[in-house]
Backbone bond lengths (Angstrom), bond angles and torsions (degrees), N, CA, C in turn:
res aa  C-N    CA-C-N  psi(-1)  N-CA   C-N-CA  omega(-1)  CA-C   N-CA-C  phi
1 X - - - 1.461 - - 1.529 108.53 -
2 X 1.280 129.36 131.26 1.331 141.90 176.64 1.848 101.76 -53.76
3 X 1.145 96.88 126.59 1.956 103.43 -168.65 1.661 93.83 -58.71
4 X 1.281 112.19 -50.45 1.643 118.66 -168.53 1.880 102.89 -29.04
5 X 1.598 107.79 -62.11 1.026 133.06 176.71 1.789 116.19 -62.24
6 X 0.722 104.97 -14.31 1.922 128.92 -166.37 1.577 82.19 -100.73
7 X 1.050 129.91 -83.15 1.369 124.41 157.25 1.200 127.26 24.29
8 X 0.933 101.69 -97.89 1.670 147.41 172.41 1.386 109.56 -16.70
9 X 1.760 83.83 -93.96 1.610 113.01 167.20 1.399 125.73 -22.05
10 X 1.125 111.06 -67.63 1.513 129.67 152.28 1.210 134.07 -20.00
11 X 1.746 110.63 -54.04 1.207 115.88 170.33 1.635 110.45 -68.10
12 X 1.191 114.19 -55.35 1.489 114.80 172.70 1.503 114.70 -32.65
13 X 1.416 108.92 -79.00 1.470 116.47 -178.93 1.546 99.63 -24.70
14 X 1.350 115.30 -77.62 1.304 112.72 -173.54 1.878 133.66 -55.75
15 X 1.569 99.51 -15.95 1.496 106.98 150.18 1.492 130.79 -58.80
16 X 1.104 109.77 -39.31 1.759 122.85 -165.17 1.488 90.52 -79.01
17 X 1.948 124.71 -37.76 1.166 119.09 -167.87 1.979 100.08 -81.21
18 X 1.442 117.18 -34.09 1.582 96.28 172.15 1.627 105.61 -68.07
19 X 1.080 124.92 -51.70 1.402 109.46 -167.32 1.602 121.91 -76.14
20 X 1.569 102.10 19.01 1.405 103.30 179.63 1.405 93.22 -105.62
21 X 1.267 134.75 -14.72 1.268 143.52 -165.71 1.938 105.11 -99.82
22 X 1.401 115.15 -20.07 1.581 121.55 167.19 1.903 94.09 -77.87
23 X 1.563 124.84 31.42 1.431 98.48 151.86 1.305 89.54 -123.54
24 X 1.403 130.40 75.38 1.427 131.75 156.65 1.124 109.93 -153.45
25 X 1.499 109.60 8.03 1.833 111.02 164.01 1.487 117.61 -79.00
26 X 0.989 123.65 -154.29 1.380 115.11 -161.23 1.671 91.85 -130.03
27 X 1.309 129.80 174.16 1.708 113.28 -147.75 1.851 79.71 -107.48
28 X 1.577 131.02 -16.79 1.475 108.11 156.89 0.904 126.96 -72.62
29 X 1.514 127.12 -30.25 1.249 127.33 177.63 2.012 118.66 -70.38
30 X 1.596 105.86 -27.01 1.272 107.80 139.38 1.644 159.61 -40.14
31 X 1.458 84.15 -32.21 1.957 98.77 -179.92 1.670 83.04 -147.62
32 X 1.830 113.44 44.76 1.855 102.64 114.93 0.771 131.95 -94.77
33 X 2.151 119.47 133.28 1.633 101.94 167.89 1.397 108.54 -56.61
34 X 1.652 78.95 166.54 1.355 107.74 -174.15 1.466 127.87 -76.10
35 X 1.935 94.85 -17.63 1.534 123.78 -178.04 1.401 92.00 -163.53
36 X 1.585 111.00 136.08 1.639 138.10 -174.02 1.847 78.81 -57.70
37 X 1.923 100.52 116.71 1.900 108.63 169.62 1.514 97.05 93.26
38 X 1.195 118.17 -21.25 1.474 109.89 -177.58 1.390 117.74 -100.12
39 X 1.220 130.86 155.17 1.654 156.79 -172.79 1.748 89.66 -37.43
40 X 1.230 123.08 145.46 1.246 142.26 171.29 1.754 103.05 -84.37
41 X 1.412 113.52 152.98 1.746 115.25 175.03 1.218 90.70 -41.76
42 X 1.706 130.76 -75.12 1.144 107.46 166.06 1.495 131.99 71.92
43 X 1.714 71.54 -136.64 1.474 120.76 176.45 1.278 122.10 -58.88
44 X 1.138 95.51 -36.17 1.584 127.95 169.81 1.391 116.39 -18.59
45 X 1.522 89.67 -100.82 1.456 114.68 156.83 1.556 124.99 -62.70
46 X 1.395 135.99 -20.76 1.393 137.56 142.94 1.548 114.84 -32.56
47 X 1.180 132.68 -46.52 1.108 127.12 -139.55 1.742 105.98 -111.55
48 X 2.057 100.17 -7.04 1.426 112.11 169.91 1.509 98.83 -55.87
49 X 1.463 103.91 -71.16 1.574 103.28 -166.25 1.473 139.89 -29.12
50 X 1.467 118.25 -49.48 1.468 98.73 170.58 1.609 105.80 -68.62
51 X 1.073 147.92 -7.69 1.565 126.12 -162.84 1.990 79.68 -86.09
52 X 1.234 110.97 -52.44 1.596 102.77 -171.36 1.755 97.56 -33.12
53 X 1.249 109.79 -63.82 1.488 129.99 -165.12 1.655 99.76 -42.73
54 X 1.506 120.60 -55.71 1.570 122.84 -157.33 1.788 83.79 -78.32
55 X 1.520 144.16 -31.67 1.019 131.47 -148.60 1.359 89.71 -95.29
56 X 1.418 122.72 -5.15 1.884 117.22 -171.02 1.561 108.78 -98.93
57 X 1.233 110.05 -34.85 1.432 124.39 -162.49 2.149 98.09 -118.59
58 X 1.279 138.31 -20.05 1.096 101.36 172.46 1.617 90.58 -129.74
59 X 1.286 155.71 4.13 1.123 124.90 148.72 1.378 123.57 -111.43
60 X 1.103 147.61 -15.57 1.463 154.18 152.61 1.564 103.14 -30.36
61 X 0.751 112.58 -74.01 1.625 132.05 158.11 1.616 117.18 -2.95
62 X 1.254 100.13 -60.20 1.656 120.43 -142.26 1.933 102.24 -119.52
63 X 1.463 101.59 -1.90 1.330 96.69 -160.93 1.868 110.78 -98.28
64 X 1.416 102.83 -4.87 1.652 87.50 -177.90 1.960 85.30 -128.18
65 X 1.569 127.10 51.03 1.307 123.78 -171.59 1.415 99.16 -125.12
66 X 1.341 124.57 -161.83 1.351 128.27 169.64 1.615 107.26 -109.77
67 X 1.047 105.82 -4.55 1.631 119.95 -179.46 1.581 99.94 -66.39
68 X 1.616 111.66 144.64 1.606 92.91 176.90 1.627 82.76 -97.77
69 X 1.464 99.86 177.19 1.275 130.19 153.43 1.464 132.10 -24.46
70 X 1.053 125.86 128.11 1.510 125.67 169.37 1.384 106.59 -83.68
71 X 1.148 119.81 131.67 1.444 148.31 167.63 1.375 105.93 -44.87
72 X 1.147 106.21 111.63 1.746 125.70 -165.05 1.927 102.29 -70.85
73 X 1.367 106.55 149.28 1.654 98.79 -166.96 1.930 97.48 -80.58
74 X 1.235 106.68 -173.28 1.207 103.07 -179.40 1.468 100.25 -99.04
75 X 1.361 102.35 145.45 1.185 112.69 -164.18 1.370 113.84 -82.90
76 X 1.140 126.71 -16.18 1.234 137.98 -161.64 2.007 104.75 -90.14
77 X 1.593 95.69 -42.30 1.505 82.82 155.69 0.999 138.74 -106.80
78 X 1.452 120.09 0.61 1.725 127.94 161.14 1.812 98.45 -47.63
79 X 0.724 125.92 -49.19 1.427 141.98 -130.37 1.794 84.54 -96.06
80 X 0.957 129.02 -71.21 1.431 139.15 175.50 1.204 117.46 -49.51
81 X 1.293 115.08 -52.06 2.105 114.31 141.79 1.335 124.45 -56.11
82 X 1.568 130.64 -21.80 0.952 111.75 164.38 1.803 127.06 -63.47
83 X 1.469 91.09 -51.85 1.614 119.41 -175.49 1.603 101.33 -65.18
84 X 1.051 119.23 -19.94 1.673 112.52 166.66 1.262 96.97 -80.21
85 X 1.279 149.73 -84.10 1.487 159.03 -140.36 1.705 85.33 -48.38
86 X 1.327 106.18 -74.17 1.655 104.19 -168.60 1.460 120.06 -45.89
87 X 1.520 132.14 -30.17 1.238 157.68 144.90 1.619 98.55 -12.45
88 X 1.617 88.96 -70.62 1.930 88.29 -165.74 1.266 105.13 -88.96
89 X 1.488 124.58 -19.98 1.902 116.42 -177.40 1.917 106.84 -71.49
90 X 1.445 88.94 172.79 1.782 85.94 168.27 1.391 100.41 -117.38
91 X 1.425 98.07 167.92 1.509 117.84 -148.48 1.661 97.74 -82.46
92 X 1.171 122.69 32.54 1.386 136.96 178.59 1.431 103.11 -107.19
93 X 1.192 108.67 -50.12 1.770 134.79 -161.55 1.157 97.63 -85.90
94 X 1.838 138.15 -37.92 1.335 141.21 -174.30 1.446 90.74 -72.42
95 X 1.288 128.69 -69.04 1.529 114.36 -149.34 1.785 107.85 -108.04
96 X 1.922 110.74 31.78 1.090 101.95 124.05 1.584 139.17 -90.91
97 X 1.302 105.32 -38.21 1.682 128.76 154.74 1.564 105.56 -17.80
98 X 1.248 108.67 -57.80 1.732 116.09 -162.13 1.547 93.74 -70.58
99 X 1.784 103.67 -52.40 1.542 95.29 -155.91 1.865 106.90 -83.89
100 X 1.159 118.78 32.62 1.133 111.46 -165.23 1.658 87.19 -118.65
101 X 1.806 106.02 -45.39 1.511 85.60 -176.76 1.554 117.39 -98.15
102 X 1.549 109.05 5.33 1.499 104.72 151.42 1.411 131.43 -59.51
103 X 1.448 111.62 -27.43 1.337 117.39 174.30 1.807 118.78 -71.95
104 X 1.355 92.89 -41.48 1.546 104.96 162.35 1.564 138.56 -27.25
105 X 1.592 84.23 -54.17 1.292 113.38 -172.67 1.671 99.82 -90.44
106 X 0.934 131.13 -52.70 1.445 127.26 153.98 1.250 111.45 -12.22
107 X 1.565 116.91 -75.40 1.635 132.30 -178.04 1.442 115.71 -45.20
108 X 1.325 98.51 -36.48 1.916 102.57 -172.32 1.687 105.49 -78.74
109 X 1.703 101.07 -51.76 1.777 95.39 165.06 1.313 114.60 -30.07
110 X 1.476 127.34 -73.98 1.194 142.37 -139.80 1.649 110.83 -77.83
111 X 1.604 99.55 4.07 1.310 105.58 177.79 1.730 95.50 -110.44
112 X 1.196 129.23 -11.16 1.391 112.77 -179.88 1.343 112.56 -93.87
113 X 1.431 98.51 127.93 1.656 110.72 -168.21 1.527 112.84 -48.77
114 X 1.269 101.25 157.10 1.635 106.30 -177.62 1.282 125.81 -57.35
115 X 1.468 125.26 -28.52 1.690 145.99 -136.84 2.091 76.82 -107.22
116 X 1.325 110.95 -33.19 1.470 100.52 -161.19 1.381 108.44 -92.54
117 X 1.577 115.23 15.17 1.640 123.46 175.75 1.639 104.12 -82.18
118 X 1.129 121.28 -10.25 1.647 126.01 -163.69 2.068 99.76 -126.08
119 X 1.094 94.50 -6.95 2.109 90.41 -178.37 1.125 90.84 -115.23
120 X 1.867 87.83 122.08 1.481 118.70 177.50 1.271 113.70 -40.82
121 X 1.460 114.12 171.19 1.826 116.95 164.20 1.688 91.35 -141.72
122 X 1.290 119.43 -167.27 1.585 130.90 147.25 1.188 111.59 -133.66
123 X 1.528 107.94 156.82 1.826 108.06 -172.50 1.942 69.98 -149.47
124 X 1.573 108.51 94.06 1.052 126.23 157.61 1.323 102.14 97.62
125 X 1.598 124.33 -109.22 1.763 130.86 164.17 1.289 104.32 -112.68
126 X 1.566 112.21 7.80 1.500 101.94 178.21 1.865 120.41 -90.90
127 X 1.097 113.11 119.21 1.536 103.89 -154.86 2.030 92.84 -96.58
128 X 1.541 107.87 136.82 1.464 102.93 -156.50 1.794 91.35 -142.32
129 X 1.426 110.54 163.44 1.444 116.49 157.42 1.511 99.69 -104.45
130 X 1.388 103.07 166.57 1.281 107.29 158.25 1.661 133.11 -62.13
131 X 1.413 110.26 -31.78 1.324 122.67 177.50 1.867 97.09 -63.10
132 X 1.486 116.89 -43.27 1.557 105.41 -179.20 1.176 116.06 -76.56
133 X 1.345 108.59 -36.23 1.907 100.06 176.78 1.708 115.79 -51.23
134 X 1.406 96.94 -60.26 1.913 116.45 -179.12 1.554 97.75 -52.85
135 X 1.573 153.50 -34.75 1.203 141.43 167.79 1.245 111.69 -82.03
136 X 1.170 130.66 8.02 1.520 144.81 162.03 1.860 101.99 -61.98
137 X 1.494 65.49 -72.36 1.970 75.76 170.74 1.088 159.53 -104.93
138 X 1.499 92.82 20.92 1.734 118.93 142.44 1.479 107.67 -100.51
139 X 0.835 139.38 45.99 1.559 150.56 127.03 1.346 109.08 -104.99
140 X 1.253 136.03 -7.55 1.498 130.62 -163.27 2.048 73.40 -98.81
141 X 1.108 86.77 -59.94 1.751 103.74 -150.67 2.260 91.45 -51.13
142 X 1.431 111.00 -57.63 1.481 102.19 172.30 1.436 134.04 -36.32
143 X 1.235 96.31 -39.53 1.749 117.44 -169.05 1.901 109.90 -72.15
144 X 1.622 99.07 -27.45 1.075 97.23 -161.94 1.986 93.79 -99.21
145 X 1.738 110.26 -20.45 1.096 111.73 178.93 1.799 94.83 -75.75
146 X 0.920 119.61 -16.36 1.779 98.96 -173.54 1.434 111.44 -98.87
147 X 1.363 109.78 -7.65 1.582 103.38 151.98 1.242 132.29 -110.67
148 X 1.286 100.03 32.15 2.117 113.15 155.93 1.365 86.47 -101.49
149 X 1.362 139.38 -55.47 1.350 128.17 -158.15 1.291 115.03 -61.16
150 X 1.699 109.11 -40.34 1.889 103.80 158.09 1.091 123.26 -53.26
151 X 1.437 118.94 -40.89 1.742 100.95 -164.08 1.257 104.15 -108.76
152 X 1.117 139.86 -19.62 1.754 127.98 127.05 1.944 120.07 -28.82
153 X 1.125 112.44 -37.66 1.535 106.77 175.08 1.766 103.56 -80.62
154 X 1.512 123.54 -34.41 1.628 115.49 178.64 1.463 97.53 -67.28
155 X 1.468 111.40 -43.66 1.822 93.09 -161.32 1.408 103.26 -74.05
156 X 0.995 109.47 -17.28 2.000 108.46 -177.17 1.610 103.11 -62.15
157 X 1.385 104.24 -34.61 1.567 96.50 -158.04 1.499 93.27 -93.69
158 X 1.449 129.74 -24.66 1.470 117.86 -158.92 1.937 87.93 -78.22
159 X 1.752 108.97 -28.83 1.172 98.92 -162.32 1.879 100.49 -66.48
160 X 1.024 119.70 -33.90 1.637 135.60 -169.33 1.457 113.66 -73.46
161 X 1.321 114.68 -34.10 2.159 132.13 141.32 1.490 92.59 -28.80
162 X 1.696 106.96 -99.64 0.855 124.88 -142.07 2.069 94.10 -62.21
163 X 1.174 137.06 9.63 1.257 100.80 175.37 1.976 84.48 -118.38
164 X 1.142 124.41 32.93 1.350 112.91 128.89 1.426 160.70 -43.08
């Protein structure tokens, strides 16, 4: 398997396994932000899922064709529909949602040939491989896993204070 793609994979697998492991927090430690004004774990992880979804169904799709691109949603309200939906679901229903279409998206990778991890595409004038787009968003996806792990480590400890 092409490492680029080996990569990848990897990181995923090991996403579905942290966020399969946020159903053993406690449902406050669930809907704390992550930062005083900021998105709750949550939302957090709510708001992965449709990008998995738009990256399964409108660019995977479209990216080694002559077809251009579908016009990416705005992010500003994907994101605000996401963080509502997770709002009203329970945190059972959020991080099956995620891990169902992380796996998805897993499946569709693992079908694109190896040779096509290194041939360019464009997503506008920006000319990209797949290996750079997909570490695009496992840096999106890290950044957002290392601030559940902070504020999961304050509430752990204020909770472990307070049973002093």
């Amino acid at each position: 398997m092409n490492q680029d793609k080996h990569q990848i994979l990897s990181h995923y697998d090991k996403s579905i396994a942290f966020v399969g492991s946020l159903a053993n927090v406690t449902e406050g430690q669930w809907r704390t932000p992550i930062e005083l004004g900021k998105w709750t774990v949550a939302e957090v992880i709510g708001h992965l899922t449709p990008w998995d979804k738009f990256v399964l169904n409108l660019r995977i799709p479209f990216l080694f064709t002559e077809e251009s691109l579908p016009k990416g949603p705005d992010a500003e309200e994907m994101n605000a529909s996401a963080a509502r939906e997770s709002r009203e679901q329970s945190k059972e229903e959020t991080i099956a949602h995620f891990k169902k279409y992380r796996k998805l998206l897993m499946d569709a990778l693992n079908q694109i040939e190896d040779q096509q991890w290194q041939q360019p595409f464009k997503i506008g004038t920006s000319e990209l491989t797949l290996h750079r787009y997909f570490a695009g968003l496992v840096e999106h996806d890290l950044h957002h896993f290392s601030q559940i792990q902070n504020v999961l480590e304050i509430s752990g400890d204020r909770r472990e204070k307070s049973c002093l």
